[in-house]
DODOLUM-25941 format. One record per atom (N, C-alpha, C): atom name; x, y, z. Coordinates in steps of 0.05 Angstrom, whole numbers. Example, Ala and Ser with C-alpha at 12.3 -4.5 7.8 and 13.67 -1.06 7.14 Angstrom:
REM DODOLUM-25941
N 264 -114 156
CA 246 -90 156
C 264 -66 156
N 257 -45 142
CA 273 -21 143
C 258 1 157
REM end
This chain:
REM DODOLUM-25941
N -2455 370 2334
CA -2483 364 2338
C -2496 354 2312
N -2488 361 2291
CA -2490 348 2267
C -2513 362 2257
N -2521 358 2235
CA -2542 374 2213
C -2567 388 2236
N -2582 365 2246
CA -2605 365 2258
C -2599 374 2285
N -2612 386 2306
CA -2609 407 2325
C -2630 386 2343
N -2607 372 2367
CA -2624 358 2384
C -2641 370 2399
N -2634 402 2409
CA -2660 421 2424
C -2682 423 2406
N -2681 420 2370
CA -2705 420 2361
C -2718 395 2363
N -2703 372 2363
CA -2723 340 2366
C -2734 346 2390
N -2722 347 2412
CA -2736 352 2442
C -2758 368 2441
N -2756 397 2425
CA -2779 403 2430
C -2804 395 2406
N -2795 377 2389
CA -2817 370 2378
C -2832 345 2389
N -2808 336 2411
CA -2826 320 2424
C -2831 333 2444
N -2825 341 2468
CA -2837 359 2476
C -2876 374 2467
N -2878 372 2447
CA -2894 389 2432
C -2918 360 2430
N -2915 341 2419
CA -2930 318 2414
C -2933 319 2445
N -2918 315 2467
CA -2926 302 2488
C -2952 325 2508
N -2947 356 2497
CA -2971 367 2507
C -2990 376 2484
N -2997 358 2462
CA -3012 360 2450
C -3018 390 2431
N -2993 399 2428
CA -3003 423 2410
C -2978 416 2385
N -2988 433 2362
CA -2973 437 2338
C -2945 455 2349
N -2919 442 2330
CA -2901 464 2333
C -2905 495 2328
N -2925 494 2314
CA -2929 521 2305
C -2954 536 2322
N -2969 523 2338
CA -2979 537 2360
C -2965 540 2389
N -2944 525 2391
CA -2919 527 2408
C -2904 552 2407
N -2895 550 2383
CA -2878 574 2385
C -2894 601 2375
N -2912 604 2374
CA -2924 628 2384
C -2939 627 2412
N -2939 608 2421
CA -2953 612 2451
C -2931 625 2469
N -2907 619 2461
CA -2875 633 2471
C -2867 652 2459
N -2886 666 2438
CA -2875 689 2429
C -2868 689 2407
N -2857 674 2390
CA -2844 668 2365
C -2857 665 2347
N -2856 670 2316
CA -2854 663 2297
C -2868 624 2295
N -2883 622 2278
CA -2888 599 2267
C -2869 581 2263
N -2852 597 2246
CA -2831 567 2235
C -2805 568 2266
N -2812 576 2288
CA -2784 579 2302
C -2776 553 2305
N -2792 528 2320
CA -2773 512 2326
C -2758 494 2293
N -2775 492 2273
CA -2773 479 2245
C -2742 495 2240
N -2738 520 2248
CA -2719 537 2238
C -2682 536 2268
N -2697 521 2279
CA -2673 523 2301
C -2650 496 2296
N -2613 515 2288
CA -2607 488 2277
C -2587 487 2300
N -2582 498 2321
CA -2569 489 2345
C -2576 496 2371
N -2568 517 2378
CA -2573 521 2407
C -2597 539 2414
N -2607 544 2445
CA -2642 554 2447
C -2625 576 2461
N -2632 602 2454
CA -2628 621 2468
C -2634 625 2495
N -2634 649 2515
CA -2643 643 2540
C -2665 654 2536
N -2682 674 2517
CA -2706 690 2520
C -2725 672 2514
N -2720 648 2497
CA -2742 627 2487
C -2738 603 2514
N -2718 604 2519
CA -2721 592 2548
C -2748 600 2569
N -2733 625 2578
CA -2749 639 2598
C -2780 638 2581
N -2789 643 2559
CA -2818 649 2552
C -2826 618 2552
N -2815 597 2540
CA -2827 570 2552
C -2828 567 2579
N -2819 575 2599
CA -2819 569 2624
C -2844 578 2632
N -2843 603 2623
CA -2870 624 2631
C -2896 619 2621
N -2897 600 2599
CA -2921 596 2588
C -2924 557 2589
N -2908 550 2599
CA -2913 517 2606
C -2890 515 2639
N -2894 526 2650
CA -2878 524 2682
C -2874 483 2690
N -2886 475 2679
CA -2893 451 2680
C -2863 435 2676
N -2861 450 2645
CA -2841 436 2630
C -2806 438 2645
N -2798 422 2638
CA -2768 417 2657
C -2747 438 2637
N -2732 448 2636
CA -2719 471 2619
C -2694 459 2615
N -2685 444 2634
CA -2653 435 2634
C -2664 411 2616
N -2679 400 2614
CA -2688 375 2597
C -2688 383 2571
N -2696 404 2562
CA -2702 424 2533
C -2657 424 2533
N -2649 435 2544
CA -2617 450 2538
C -2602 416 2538
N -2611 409 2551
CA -2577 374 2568
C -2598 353 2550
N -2627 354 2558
CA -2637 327 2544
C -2636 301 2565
N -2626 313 2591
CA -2627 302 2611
C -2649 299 2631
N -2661 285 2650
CA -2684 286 2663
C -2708 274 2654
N -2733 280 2664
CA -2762 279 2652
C -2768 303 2633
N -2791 298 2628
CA -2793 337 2600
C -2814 346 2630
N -2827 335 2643
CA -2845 348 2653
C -2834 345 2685
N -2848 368 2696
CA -2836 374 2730
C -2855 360 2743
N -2850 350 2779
CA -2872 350 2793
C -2868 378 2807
N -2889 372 2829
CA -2881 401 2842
C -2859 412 2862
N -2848 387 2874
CA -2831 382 2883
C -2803 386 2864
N -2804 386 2845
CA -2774 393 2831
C -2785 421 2816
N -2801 429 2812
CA -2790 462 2813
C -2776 479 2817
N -2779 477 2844
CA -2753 491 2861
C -2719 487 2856
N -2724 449 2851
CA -2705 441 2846
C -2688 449 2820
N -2708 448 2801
CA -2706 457 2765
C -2694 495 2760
N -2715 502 2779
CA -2698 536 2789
C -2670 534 2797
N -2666 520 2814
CA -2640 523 2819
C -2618 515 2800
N -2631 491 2785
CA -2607 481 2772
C -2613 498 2738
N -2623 512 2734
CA -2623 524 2711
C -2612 550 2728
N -2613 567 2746
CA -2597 584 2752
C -2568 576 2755
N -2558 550 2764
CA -2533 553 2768
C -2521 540 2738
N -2538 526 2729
CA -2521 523 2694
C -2523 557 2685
N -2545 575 2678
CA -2532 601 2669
C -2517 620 2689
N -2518 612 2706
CA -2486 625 2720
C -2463 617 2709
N -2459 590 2714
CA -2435 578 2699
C -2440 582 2668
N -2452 584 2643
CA -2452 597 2623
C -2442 624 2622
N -2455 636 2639
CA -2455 668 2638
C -2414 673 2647
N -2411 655 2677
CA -2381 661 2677
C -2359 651 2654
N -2367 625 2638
CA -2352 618 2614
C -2355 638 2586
N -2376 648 2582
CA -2384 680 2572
C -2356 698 2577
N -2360 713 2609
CA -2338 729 2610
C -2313 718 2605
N -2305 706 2606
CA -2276 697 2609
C -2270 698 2576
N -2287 684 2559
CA -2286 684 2532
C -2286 715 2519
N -2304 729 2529
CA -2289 758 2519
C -2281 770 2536
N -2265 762 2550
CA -2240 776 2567
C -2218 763 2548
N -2224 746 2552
CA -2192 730 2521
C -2193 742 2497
N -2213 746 2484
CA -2212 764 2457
C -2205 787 2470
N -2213 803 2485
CA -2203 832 2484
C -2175 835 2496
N -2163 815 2508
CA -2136 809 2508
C -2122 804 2467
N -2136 784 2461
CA -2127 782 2437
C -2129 802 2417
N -2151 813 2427
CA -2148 839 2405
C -2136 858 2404
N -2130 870 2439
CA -2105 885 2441
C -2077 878 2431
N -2078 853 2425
CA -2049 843 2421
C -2050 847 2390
N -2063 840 2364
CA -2066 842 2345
C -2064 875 2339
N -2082 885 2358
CA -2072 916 2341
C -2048 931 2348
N -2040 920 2375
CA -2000 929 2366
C -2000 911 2351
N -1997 891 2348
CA -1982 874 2318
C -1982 901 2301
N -2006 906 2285
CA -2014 916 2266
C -2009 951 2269
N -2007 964 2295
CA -1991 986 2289
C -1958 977 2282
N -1949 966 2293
CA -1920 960 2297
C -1909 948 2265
N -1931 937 2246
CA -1935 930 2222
C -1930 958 2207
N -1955 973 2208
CA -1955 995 2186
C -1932 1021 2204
N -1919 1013 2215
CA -1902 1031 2229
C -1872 1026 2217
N -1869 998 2208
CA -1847 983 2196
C -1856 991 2167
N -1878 991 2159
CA -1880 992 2127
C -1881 1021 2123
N -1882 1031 2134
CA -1876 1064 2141
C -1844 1081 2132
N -1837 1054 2153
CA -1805 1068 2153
C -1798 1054 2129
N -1797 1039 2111
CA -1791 1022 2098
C -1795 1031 2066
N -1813 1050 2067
CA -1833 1064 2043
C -1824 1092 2042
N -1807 1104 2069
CA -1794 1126 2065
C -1762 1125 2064
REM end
């Protein structure tokens, strides 16, 4: 994604297009002053959900993909619900699987590592 964090350009445009400062933005969502100046890749889901809740307007999958319009009609709401529920479903299932693989991997590293000091064991007596 390189130095600059395209979820922060979006929402600084985003921000020009409903007329407020980044820094009355990200406290109208809860945050800190410098949050979006300070974001150098990805938007969590709690700053998600609190922009939703305080601009319902705004398109969410447009803020994450950069895809779409920034702003909803009323007619894609529903639509925008659905498709931000089923992208964090599919996040949330690529989530598990990713630490289901580490805790596979980690079981495997710590036999390595008994089976290690178990050899340096016998080796030392």
């Amino acid at each position: 994604m390189g130095k600059d964090s395209q979820i922060r350009e979006r929402l600084f445009e985003l921000c020009s297009a409903l007329g407020v400062t980044t820094n009355a933005f990200s406290q109208e969502i809860g945050k800190n002053r410098e949050f979006i100046r300070k974001i150098t890749g990805e938007i969590g889901s709690d700053s998600l959900r609190q922009i939703y809740r305080t601009y319902p307007n705004v398109n969410i999958m447009w803020i994450i993909t950069g895809e779409g319009e920034k702003f909803l009609s009323s007619d894609d709401k529903t639509s925008n619900d659905n498709n931000l529920t089923n992208y964090l479903k599919e996040e949330n299932k690529e989530l598990k699987e990713e630490v289901k693989r580490l805790i596979q991997e980690n079981a495997t590293l710590s036999a390595r590592l008994e089976l290690y000091h178990g050899n340096s064991a016998e080796a030392a007596g």
